[in-house]
KESEBA-826293 format. One record per residue: z, x, y of N, C-alpha, C in turn; residue in three letters. Coordinates in steps of 0.001 Angstrom, whole numbers, plus 500000, padded with zeros to 6 digits. Each point is the difference from the previous one (the first is absolute). Example, Ala and Ser with C-alpha at 12.3 -4.5 7.8 and 13.67 -1.06 7.14 Angstrom:
REM KESEBA-826293
507800513190494310500000499110501190500000500900501200ala 499280499650501050500060500820501190500730499230501090ser 
//
This chain:
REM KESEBA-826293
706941828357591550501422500217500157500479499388501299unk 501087499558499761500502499524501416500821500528500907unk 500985499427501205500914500599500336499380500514501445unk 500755500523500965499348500477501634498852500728499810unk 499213500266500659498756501116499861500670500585501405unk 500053501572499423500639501060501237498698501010499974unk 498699500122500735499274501002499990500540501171500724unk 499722501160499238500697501468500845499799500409501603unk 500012500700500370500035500682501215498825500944499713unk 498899500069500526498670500627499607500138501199500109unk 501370501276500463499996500613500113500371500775498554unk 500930499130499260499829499888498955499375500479498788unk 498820500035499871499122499473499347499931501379499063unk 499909501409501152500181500950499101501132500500499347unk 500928499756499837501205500005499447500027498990498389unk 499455499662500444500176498447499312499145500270498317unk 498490500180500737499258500665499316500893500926498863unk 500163501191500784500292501307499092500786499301499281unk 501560499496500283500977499537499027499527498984499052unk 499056499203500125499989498952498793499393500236498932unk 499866500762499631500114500516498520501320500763499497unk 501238500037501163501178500208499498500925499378500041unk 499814498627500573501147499075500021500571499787498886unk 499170500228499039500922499555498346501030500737499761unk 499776501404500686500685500991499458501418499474500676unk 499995499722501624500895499630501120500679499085499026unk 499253498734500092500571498811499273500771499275498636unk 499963501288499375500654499938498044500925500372500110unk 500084501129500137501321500554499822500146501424501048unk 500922500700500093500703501231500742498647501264499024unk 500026499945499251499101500975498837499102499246498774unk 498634500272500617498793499018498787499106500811499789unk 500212501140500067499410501180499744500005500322498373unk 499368500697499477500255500171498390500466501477499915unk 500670500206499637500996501614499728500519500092498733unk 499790501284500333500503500533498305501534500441500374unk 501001499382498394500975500177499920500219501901499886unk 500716500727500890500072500693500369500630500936498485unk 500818499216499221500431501408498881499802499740498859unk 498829498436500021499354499692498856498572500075499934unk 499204500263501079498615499966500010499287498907500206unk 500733498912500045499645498829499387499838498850501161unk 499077499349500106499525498685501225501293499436500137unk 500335498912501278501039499506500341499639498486498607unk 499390500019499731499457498642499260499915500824498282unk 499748501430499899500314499885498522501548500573499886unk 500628500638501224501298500219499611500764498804499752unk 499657498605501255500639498998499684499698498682498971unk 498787500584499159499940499315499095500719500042498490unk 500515501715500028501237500081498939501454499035499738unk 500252499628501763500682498979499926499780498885500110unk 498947499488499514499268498671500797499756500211497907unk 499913500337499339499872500075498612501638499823499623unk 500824500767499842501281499429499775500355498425500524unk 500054499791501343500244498675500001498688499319500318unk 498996499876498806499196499173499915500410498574499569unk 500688500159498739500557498531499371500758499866500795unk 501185500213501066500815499488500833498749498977501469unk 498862500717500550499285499594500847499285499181499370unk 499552500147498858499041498833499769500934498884499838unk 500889499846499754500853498613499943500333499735501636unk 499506500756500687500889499500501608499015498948500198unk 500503499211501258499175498996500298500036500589501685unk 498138499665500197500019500440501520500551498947501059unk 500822500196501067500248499172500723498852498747500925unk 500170498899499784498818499509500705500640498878501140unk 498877500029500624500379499992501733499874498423500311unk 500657499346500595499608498775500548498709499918500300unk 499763498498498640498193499423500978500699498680500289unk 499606499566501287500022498435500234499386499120498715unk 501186499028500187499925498849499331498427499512499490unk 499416499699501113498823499283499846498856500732499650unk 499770501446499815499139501004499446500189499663498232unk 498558499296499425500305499985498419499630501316499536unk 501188500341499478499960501532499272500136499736498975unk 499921500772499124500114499982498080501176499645499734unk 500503499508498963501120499694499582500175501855498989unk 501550500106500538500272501592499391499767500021498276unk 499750499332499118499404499999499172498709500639499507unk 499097499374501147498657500651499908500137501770500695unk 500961500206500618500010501214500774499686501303498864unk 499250501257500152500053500799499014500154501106501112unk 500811499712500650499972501303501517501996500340500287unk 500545499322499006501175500202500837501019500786499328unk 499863500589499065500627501274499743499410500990500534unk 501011501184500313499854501310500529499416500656498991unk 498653500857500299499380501191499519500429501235499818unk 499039500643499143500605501502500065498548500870500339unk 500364501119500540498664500368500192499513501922500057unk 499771500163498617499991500959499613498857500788500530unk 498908499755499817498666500754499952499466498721501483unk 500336499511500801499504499008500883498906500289500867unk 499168501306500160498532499612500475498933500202499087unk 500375500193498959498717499723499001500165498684499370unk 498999499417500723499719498192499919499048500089498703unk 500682498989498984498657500393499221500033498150499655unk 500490499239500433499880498499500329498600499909500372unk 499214499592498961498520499442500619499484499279500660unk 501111498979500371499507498646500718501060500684501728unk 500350500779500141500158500889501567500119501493499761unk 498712500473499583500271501835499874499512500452501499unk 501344500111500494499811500510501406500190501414500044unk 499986500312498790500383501755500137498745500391499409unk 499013499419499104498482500554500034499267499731500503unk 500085499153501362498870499783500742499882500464501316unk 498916500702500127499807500774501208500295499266501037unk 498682499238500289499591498904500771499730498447500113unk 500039499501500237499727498506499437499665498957501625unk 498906499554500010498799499267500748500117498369499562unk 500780499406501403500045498156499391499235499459501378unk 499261498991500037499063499592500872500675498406500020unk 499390499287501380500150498865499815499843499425501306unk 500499498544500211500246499613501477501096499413500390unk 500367500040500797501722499536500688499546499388501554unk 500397498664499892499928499121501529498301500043500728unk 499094500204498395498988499963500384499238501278500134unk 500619500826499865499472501256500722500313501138498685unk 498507500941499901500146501065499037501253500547499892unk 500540500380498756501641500469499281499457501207499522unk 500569501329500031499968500764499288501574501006499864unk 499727500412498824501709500723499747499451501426499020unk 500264501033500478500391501380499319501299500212500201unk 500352500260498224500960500699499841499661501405499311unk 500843500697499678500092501308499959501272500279500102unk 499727500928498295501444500560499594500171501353500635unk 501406500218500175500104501329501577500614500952498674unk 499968501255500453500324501603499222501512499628499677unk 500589499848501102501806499504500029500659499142499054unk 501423500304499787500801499356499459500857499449501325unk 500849498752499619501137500149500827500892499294499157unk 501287500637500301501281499380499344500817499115500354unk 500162499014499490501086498891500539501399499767498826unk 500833500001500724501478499710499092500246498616499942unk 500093499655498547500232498786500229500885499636498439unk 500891499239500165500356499658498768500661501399499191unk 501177500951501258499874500999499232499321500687499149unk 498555500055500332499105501146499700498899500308501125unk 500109500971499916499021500752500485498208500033499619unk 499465498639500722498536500220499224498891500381500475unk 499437500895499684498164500720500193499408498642500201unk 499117500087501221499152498588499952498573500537500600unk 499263499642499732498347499936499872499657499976501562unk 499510500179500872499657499463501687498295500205500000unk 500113498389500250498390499699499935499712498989501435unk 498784500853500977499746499117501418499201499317499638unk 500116498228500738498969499456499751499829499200501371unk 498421500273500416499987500013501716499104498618499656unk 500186498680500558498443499229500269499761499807501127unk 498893499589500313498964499960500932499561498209500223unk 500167500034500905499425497976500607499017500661500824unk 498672499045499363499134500426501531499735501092500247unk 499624500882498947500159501389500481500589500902500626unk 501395499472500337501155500773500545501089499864499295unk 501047500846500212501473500076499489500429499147500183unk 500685499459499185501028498470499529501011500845499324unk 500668500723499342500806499977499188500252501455499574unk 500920500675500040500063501030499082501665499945499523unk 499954500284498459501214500286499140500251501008499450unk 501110500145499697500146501404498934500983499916498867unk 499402499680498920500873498743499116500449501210499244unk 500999499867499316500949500972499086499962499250498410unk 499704500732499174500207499232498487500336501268498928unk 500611499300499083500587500567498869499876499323498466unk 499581500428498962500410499618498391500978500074499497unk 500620498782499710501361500683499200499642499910498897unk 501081500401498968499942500444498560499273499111499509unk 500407498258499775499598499658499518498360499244500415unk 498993500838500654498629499636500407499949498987501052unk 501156499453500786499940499319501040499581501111501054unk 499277499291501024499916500876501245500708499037501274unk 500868500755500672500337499574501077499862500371501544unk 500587499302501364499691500125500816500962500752500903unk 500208501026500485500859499950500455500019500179501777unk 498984499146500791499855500161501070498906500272500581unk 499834499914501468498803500095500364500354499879501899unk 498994501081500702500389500026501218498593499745500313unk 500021498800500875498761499249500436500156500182501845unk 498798500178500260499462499783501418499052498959500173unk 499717499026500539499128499024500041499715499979501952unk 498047500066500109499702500432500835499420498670501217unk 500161500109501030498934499163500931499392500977500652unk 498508499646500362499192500191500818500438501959500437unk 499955500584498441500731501429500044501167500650500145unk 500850498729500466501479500530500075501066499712499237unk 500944500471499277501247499884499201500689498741500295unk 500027498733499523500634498780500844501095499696499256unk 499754500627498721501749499555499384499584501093498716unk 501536499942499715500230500520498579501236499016499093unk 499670499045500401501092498921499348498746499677498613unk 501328499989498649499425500676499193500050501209498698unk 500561500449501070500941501603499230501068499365499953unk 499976500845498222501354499949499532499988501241498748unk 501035500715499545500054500655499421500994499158498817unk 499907500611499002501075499633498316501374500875500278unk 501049499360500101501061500625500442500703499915501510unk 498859499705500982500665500016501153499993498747500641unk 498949499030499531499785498754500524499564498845498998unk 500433500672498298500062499143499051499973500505498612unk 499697499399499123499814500689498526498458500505500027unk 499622500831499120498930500185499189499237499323499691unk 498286499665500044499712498545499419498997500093498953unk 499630499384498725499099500303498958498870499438500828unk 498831500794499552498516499886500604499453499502498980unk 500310500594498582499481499913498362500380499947499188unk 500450498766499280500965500209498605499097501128499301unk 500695500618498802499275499938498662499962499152499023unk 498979499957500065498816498837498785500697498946500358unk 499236499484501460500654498311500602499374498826498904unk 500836499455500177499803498433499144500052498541500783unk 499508499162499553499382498556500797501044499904500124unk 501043499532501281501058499576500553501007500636500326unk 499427501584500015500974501141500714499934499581501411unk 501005500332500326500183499898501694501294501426500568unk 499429500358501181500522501429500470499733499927501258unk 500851500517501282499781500080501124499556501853500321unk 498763499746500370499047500775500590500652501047501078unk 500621498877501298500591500448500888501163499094500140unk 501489500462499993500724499085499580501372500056501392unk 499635500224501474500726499829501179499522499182500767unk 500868498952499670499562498673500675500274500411501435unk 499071499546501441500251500170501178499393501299500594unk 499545501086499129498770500701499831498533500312499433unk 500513499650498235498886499885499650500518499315498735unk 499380499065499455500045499137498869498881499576499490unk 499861500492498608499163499243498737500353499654498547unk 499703499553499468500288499681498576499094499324499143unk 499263500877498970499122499324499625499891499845498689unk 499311498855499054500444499400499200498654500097499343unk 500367500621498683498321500165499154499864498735499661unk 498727499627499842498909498700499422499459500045499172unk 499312501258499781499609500619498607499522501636499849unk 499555500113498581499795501791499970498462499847498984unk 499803500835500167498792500670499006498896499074500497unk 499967500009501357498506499239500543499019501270500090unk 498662499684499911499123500654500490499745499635501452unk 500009501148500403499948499769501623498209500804500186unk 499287499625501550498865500544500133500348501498500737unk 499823500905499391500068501049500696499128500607500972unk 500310501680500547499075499959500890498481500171499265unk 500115500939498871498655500448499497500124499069498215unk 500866498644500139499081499252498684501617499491499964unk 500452499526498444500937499250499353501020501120500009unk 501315499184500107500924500945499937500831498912499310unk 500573500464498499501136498939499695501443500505499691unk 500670499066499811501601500340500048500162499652501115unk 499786499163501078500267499937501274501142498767499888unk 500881500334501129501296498883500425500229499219501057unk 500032498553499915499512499000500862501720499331500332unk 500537500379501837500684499596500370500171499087500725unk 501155499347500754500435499214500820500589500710501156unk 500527500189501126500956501074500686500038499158501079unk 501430499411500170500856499555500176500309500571501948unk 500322499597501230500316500496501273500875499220500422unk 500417500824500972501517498900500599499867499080500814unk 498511499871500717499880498292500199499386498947499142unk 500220500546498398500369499176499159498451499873499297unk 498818500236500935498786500073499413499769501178499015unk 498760499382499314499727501110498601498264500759500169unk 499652500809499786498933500738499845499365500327498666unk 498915500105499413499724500295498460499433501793500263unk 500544500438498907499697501539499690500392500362498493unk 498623500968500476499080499968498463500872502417500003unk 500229500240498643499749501313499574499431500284498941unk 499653500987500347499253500372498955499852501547499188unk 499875500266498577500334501717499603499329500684500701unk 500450500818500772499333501540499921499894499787501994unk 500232498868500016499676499797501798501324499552500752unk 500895498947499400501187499497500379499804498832500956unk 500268499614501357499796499092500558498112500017500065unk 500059498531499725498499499785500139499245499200500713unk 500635498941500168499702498873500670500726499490500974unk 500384499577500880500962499005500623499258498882501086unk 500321498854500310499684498771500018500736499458500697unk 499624499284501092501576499260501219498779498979500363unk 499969498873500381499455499333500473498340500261499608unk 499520500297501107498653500464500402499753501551500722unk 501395500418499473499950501687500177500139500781498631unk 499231501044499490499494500174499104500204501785499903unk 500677500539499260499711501233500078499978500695498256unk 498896500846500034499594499942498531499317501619499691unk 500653500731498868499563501006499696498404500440500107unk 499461501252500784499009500263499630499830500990499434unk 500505501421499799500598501262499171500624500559500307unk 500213500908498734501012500800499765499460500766499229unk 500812501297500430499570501211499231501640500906499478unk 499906500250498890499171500366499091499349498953499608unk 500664498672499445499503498937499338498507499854500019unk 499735499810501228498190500076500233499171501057500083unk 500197501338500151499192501164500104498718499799498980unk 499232501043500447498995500055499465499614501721499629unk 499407499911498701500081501769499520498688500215500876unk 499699501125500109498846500548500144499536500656501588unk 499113500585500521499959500081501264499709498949500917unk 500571500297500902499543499167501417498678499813500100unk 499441498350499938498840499425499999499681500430501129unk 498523500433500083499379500579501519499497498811501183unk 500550498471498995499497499270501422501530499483500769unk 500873500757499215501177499259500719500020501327501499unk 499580501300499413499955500747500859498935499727501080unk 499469499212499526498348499266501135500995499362501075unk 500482499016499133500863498741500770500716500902501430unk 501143500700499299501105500247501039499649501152501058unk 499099500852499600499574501213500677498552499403501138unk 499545498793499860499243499036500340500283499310501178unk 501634499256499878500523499260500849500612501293501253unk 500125500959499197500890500604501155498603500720500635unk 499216500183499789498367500778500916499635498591500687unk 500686498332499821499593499530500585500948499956501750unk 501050499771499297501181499831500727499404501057501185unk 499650501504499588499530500771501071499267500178500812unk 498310499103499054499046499513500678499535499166501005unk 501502498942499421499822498778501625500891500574500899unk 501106501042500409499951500629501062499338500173500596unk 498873501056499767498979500730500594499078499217500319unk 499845498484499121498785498973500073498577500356499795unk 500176501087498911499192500502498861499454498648498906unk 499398498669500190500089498930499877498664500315498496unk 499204500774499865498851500714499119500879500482499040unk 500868501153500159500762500683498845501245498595499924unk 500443499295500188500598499089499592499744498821499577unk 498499499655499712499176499326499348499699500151498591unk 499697501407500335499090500963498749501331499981498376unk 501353500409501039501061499893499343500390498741499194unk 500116499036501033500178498718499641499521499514498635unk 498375500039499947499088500146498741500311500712498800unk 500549501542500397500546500394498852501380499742499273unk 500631499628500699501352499108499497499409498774499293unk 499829499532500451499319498745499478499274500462498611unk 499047500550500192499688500235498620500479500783498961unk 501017500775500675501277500756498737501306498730499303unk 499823499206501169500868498663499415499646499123498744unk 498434500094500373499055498820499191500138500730498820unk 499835501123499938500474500676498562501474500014499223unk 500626500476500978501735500416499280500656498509500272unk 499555498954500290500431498182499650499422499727498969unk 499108501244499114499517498861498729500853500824498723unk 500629500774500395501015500736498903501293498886500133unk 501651501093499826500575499133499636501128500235501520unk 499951499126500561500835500013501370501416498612500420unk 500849501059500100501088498718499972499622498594500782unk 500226498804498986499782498905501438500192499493500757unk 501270500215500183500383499722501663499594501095501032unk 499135500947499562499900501079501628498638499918499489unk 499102499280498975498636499828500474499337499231500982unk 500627499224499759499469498766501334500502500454501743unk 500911501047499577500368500067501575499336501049500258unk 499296501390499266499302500802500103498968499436500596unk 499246498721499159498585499694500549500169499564501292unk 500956499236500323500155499264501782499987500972500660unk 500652500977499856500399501494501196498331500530499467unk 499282499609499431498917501039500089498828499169500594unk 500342498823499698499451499049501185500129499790501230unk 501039500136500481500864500578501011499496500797500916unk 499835501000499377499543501173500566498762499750500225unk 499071499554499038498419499909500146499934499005501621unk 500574498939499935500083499188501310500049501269501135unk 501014500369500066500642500830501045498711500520500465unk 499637500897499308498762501091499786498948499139500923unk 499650499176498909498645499194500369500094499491501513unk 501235499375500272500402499612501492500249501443501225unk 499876501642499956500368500882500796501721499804500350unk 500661499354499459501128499476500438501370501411499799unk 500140501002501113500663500922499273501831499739499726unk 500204499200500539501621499620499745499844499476498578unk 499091499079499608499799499004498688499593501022498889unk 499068501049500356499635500885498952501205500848499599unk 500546500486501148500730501166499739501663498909499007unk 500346499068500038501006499122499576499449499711499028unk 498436499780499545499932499646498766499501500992498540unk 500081501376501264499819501160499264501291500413499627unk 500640499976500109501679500586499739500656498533498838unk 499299498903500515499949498269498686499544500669498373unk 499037500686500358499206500542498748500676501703499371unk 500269500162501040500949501414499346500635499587499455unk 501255499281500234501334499796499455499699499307498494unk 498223499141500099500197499424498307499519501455499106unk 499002500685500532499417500575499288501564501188499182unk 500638500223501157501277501018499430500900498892498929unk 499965498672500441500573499869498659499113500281498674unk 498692499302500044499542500320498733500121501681499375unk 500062500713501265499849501471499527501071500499499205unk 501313498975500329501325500308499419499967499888498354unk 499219499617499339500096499824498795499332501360499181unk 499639500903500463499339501080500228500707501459500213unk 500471499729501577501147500934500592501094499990499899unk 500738500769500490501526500301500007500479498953501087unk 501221499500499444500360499285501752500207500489501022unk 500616501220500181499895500606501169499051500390500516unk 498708500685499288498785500081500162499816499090501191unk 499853498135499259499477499130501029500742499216501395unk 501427500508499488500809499815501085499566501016501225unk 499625501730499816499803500340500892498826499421500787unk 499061499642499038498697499159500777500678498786500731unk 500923499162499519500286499152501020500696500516501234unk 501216500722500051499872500850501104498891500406501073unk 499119500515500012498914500455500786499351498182500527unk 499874498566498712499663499036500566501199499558501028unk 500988499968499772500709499452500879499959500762501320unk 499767501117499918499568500619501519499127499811500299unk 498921499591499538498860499591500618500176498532500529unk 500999498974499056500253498941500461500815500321501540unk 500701500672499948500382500315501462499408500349500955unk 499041500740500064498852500054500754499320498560500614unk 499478499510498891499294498752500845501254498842500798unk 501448500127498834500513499049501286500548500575501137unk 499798501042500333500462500990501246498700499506500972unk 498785500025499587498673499840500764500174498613500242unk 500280499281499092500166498376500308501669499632501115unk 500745501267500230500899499723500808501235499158499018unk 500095499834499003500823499130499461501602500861499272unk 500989499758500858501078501495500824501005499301497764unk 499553498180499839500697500240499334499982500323498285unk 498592499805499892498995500571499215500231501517499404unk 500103500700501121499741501671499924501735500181499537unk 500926499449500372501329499769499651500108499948498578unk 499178498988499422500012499551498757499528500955499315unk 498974500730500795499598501125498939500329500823499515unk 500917500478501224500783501420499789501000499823499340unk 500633498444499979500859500299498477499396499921498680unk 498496499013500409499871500773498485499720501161499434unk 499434500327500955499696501788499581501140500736499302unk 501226499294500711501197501096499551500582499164498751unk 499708499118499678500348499580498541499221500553498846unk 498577500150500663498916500396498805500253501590499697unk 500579500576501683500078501375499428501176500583499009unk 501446498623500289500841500385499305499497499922498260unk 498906499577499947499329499888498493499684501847499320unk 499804500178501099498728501232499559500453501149500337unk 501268499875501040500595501409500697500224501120499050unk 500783499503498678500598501222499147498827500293499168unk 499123500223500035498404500518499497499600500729500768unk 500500500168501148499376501452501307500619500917499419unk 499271500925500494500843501552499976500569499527501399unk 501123501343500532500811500012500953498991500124500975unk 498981500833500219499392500100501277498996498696500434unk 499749499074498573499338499203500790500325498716500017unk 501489499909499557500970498905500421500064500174501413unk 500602501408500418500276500032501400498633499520501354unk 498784500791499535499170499206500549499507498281500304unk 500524499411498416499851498322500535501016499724500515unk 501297500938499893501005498859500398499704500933501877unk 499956500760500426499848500467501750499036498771500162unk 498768500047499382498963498726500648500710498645500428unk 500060499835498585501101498547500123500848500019500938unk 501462500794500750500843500122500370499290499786501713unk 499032500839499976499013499749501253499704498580500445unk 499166499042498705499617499249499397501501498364500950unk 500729500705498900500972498867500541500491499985501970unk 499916501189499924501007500268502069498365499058500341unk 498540500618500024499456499324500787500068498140500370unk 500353499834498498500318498383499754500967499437500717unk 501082500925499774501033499247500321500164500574501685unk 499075500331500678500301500129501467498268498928500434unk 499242499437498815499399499307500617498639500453500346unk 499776501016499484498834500658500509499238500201498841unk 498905498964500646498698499388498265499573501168500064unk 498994501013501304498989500560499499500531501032499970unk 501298500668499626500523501216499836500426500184498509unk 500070498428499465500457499726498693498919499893499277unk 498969499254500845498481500240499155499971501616499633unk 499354500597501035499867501818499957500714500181498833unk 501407499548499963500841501082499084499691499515498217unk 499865498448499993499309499768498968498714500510499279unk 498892500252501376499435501297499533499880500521499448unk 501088500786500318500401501440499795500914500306498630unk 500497498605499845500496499490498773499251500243498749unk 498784499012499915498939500326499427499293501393499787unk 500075500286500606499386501542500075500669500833499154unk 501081499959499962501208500209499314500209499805498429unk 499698498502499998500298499227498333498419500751499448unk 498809499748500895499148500603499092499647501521499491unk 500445500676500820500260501448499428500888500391498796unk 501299498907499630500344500025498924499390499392498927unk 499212499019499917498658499444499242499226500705499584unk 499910501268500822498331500870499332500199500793499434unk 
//
């Protein structure tokens, strides 16, 4: 994204934190809350869908207003457009559009590389609704975060808003983005909401056809796409084998260059493609789950890395050997079943990784490549567990990731962490009971003042203490 880079005032940081999982609310509208009509019983979205049914045939004939694109941007000729009448939107968070069901998917895991350097993106659909007015109606929309990671740190977090209308399209209606340097908030250029800074934008026809074209994101000077199907009913490679019915695009940006992206049933975005930057589904759950109990070597793996992570503290270099071996050989087993393939190959490096570390006494390298091997083993575990389940496990890793860059002194590192912590927790918060919400969020709150006054080994301690914390709700 372009435009000034304004990094905050580090004092900041805890403020900043707590609110960004509510800017959407700030940013839509005066009220995006979901309420019941007071002398009908009834949601703000099914009371206002009684009238959103009367003048259905009046809205479906409207045409949505569309915004100046420069001349020299080749856009579709309005012919091909299947995006520019106004929707109606009756039942709008039950997505049942297969090629973007963002309302049945828990979680969803895309891997890749960007400017050279490891890509990763979790999203995750949040408990919340929020409401945006637009087009004289009032619509229920879906709020799903999706945080990635460059390099093993924060790059990016969104909080995209979507809706189904009647007729099986899914649309966009916004998204409040933070995009990070070296841990700090450097812009939010980007955000835009449907209604306040443009129209609504289709994400998904129903049942697209070779030479549909629809803008994705349709505010030129914030955010602009438009992308143009190529074809449908491909078999695409999935994570665990063939997946067909898949839809092969073009998508269209406002400096005029194009990107290829692939969807696919039951997963939605699957692929995407820019140059020599590459970012590409590795799972999703439900789509990918697996019945049955938790395999006992995934419990080898992750319960493994973290006795190591503890071991090269102490420089217990024997019990972090002994360990090493047994990971290793719980791997050599649960790699010959059936394991998604994009997080097999990165499983084996982080377990190589680690074996180096080990073999070398190296405790900064062990303990970094023990927390490398957590984070794969919890994805595989996700196909298994609940997402919150493994979200709380990432929680406890990301405090441990704070730990070592507190020991390594790195002020902007530990920055980076603590927002992610507070994105991952906005995942998992409404699954506490009250008393032990209040406990992560005092840690955290601790958590952030030490940060934001600068003080690593007070923020280490409290991370700690953090941990200490997440795992008592674990047992």
């Amino acid at each position: 994204m372009g435009g000034e880079r304004i990094k905050p005032v580090a004092r900041c940081v805890a403020v900043i934190v707590m609110l960004a999982s509510l800017s959407v609310v700030d940013a839509c509208a005066s009220d995006t809350t979901v309420k019941k009509d007071e002398s009908s019983g009834k949601t703000a979205t099914e009371a206002g869908s009684e009238a959103s049914s009367a003048e259905a045939g009046e809205r479906g004939s409207r045409t949505i207003p569309q915004p100046v694109v420069p001349g020299d941007i080749p856009v579709a000729p309005e012919d091909k457009r299947v995006d520019l009448s106004v929707p109606t939107f009756s039942d709008p968070t039950d997505v049942t559009n297969p090629l973007f069901p963002v309302s049945k998917q828990e979680s969803v895991l895309m891997v890749g590389h960007v400017d050279g350097k490891p890509f990763r993106t979790e999203v995750t659909l949040l408990p919340e609704t929020r409401i945006i007015e637009w087009q004289g109606q009032r619509v229920e929309t879906l709020a799903s975060q999706y945080t990635a990671y460059l390099d093993g740190r924060i790059q990016e977090v969104a909080y995209d808003l979507y809706a189904q209308a009647d007729d099986g399209s899914v649309w966009y209606f916004g998204e409040d983005v933070a995009d990070f340097e070296n841990g700090a908030i450097v812009t939010k250029e980007g955000t835009w909401f449907a209604g306040k800074d443009g129209p609504a934008a289709m994400i998904m026809p129903s049942g697209p056809k070779v030479g549909d074209a629809y803008r994705t994101e349709n505010t030129p000077g914030i955010a602009f796409e438009e992308v143009t199907v190529k074809s449908v009913g491909k078999t695409l490679d999935g994570p665990l084998g063939p997946v067909e019915g898949g839809l092969v695009a073009e998508e269209l940006h406002m400096d005029g260059k194009t990107e290829d992206k692939l969807f696919a049933p039951g997963y939605g975005e699957f692929y995407t493609a820019d140059a020599s930057d590459v970012e590409a589904l590795a799972l999703a759950v439900p789509t990918d789950s697996l019945s049955g109990p938790l395999p006992p070597e995934l419990d080898t793996l992750s319960s493994g890395a973290l006795d190591i992570f503890d071991a090269a503290r102490s420089r217990d270099w024997n019990a972090a050997s002994a360990t090493v071996e047994k990971m290793n050989g719980a791997w050599k087993t649960y790699r010959t079943g059936e394991v998604p393939k994009k997080i097999e190959p990165r499983m084996s490096e982080a377990l190589a990784a680690l074996s180096r570390a080990v073999d070398a006494s190296n405790t900064e390298q062990a303990r970094q490549a023990a927390i490398d091997a957590t984070q794969w083993s919890l994805d595989l575990r996700l196909q298994y567990r609940p997402q919150t389940e493994i979200d709380l496990a990432r929680l406890d890793l990301w405090a441990a990731q704070l730990m070592v860059d507190a020991a390594a002194g790195d002020a902007g590192a530990v920055n980076g962490d603590v927002f992610t912590l507070g994105y991952i927790r906005d995942r998992i918060l409404n699954t506490l009971d009250g008393a032990d919400a209040t406990r992560v969020n005092t840690e955290f709150l601790k958590l952030q003042v030490a940060t934001a006054d600068g003080d690593l080994a007070e923020a280490s301690d409290t991370a700690e203490r953090l941990r200490d914390t997440l795992r008592s709700l674990q047992e």
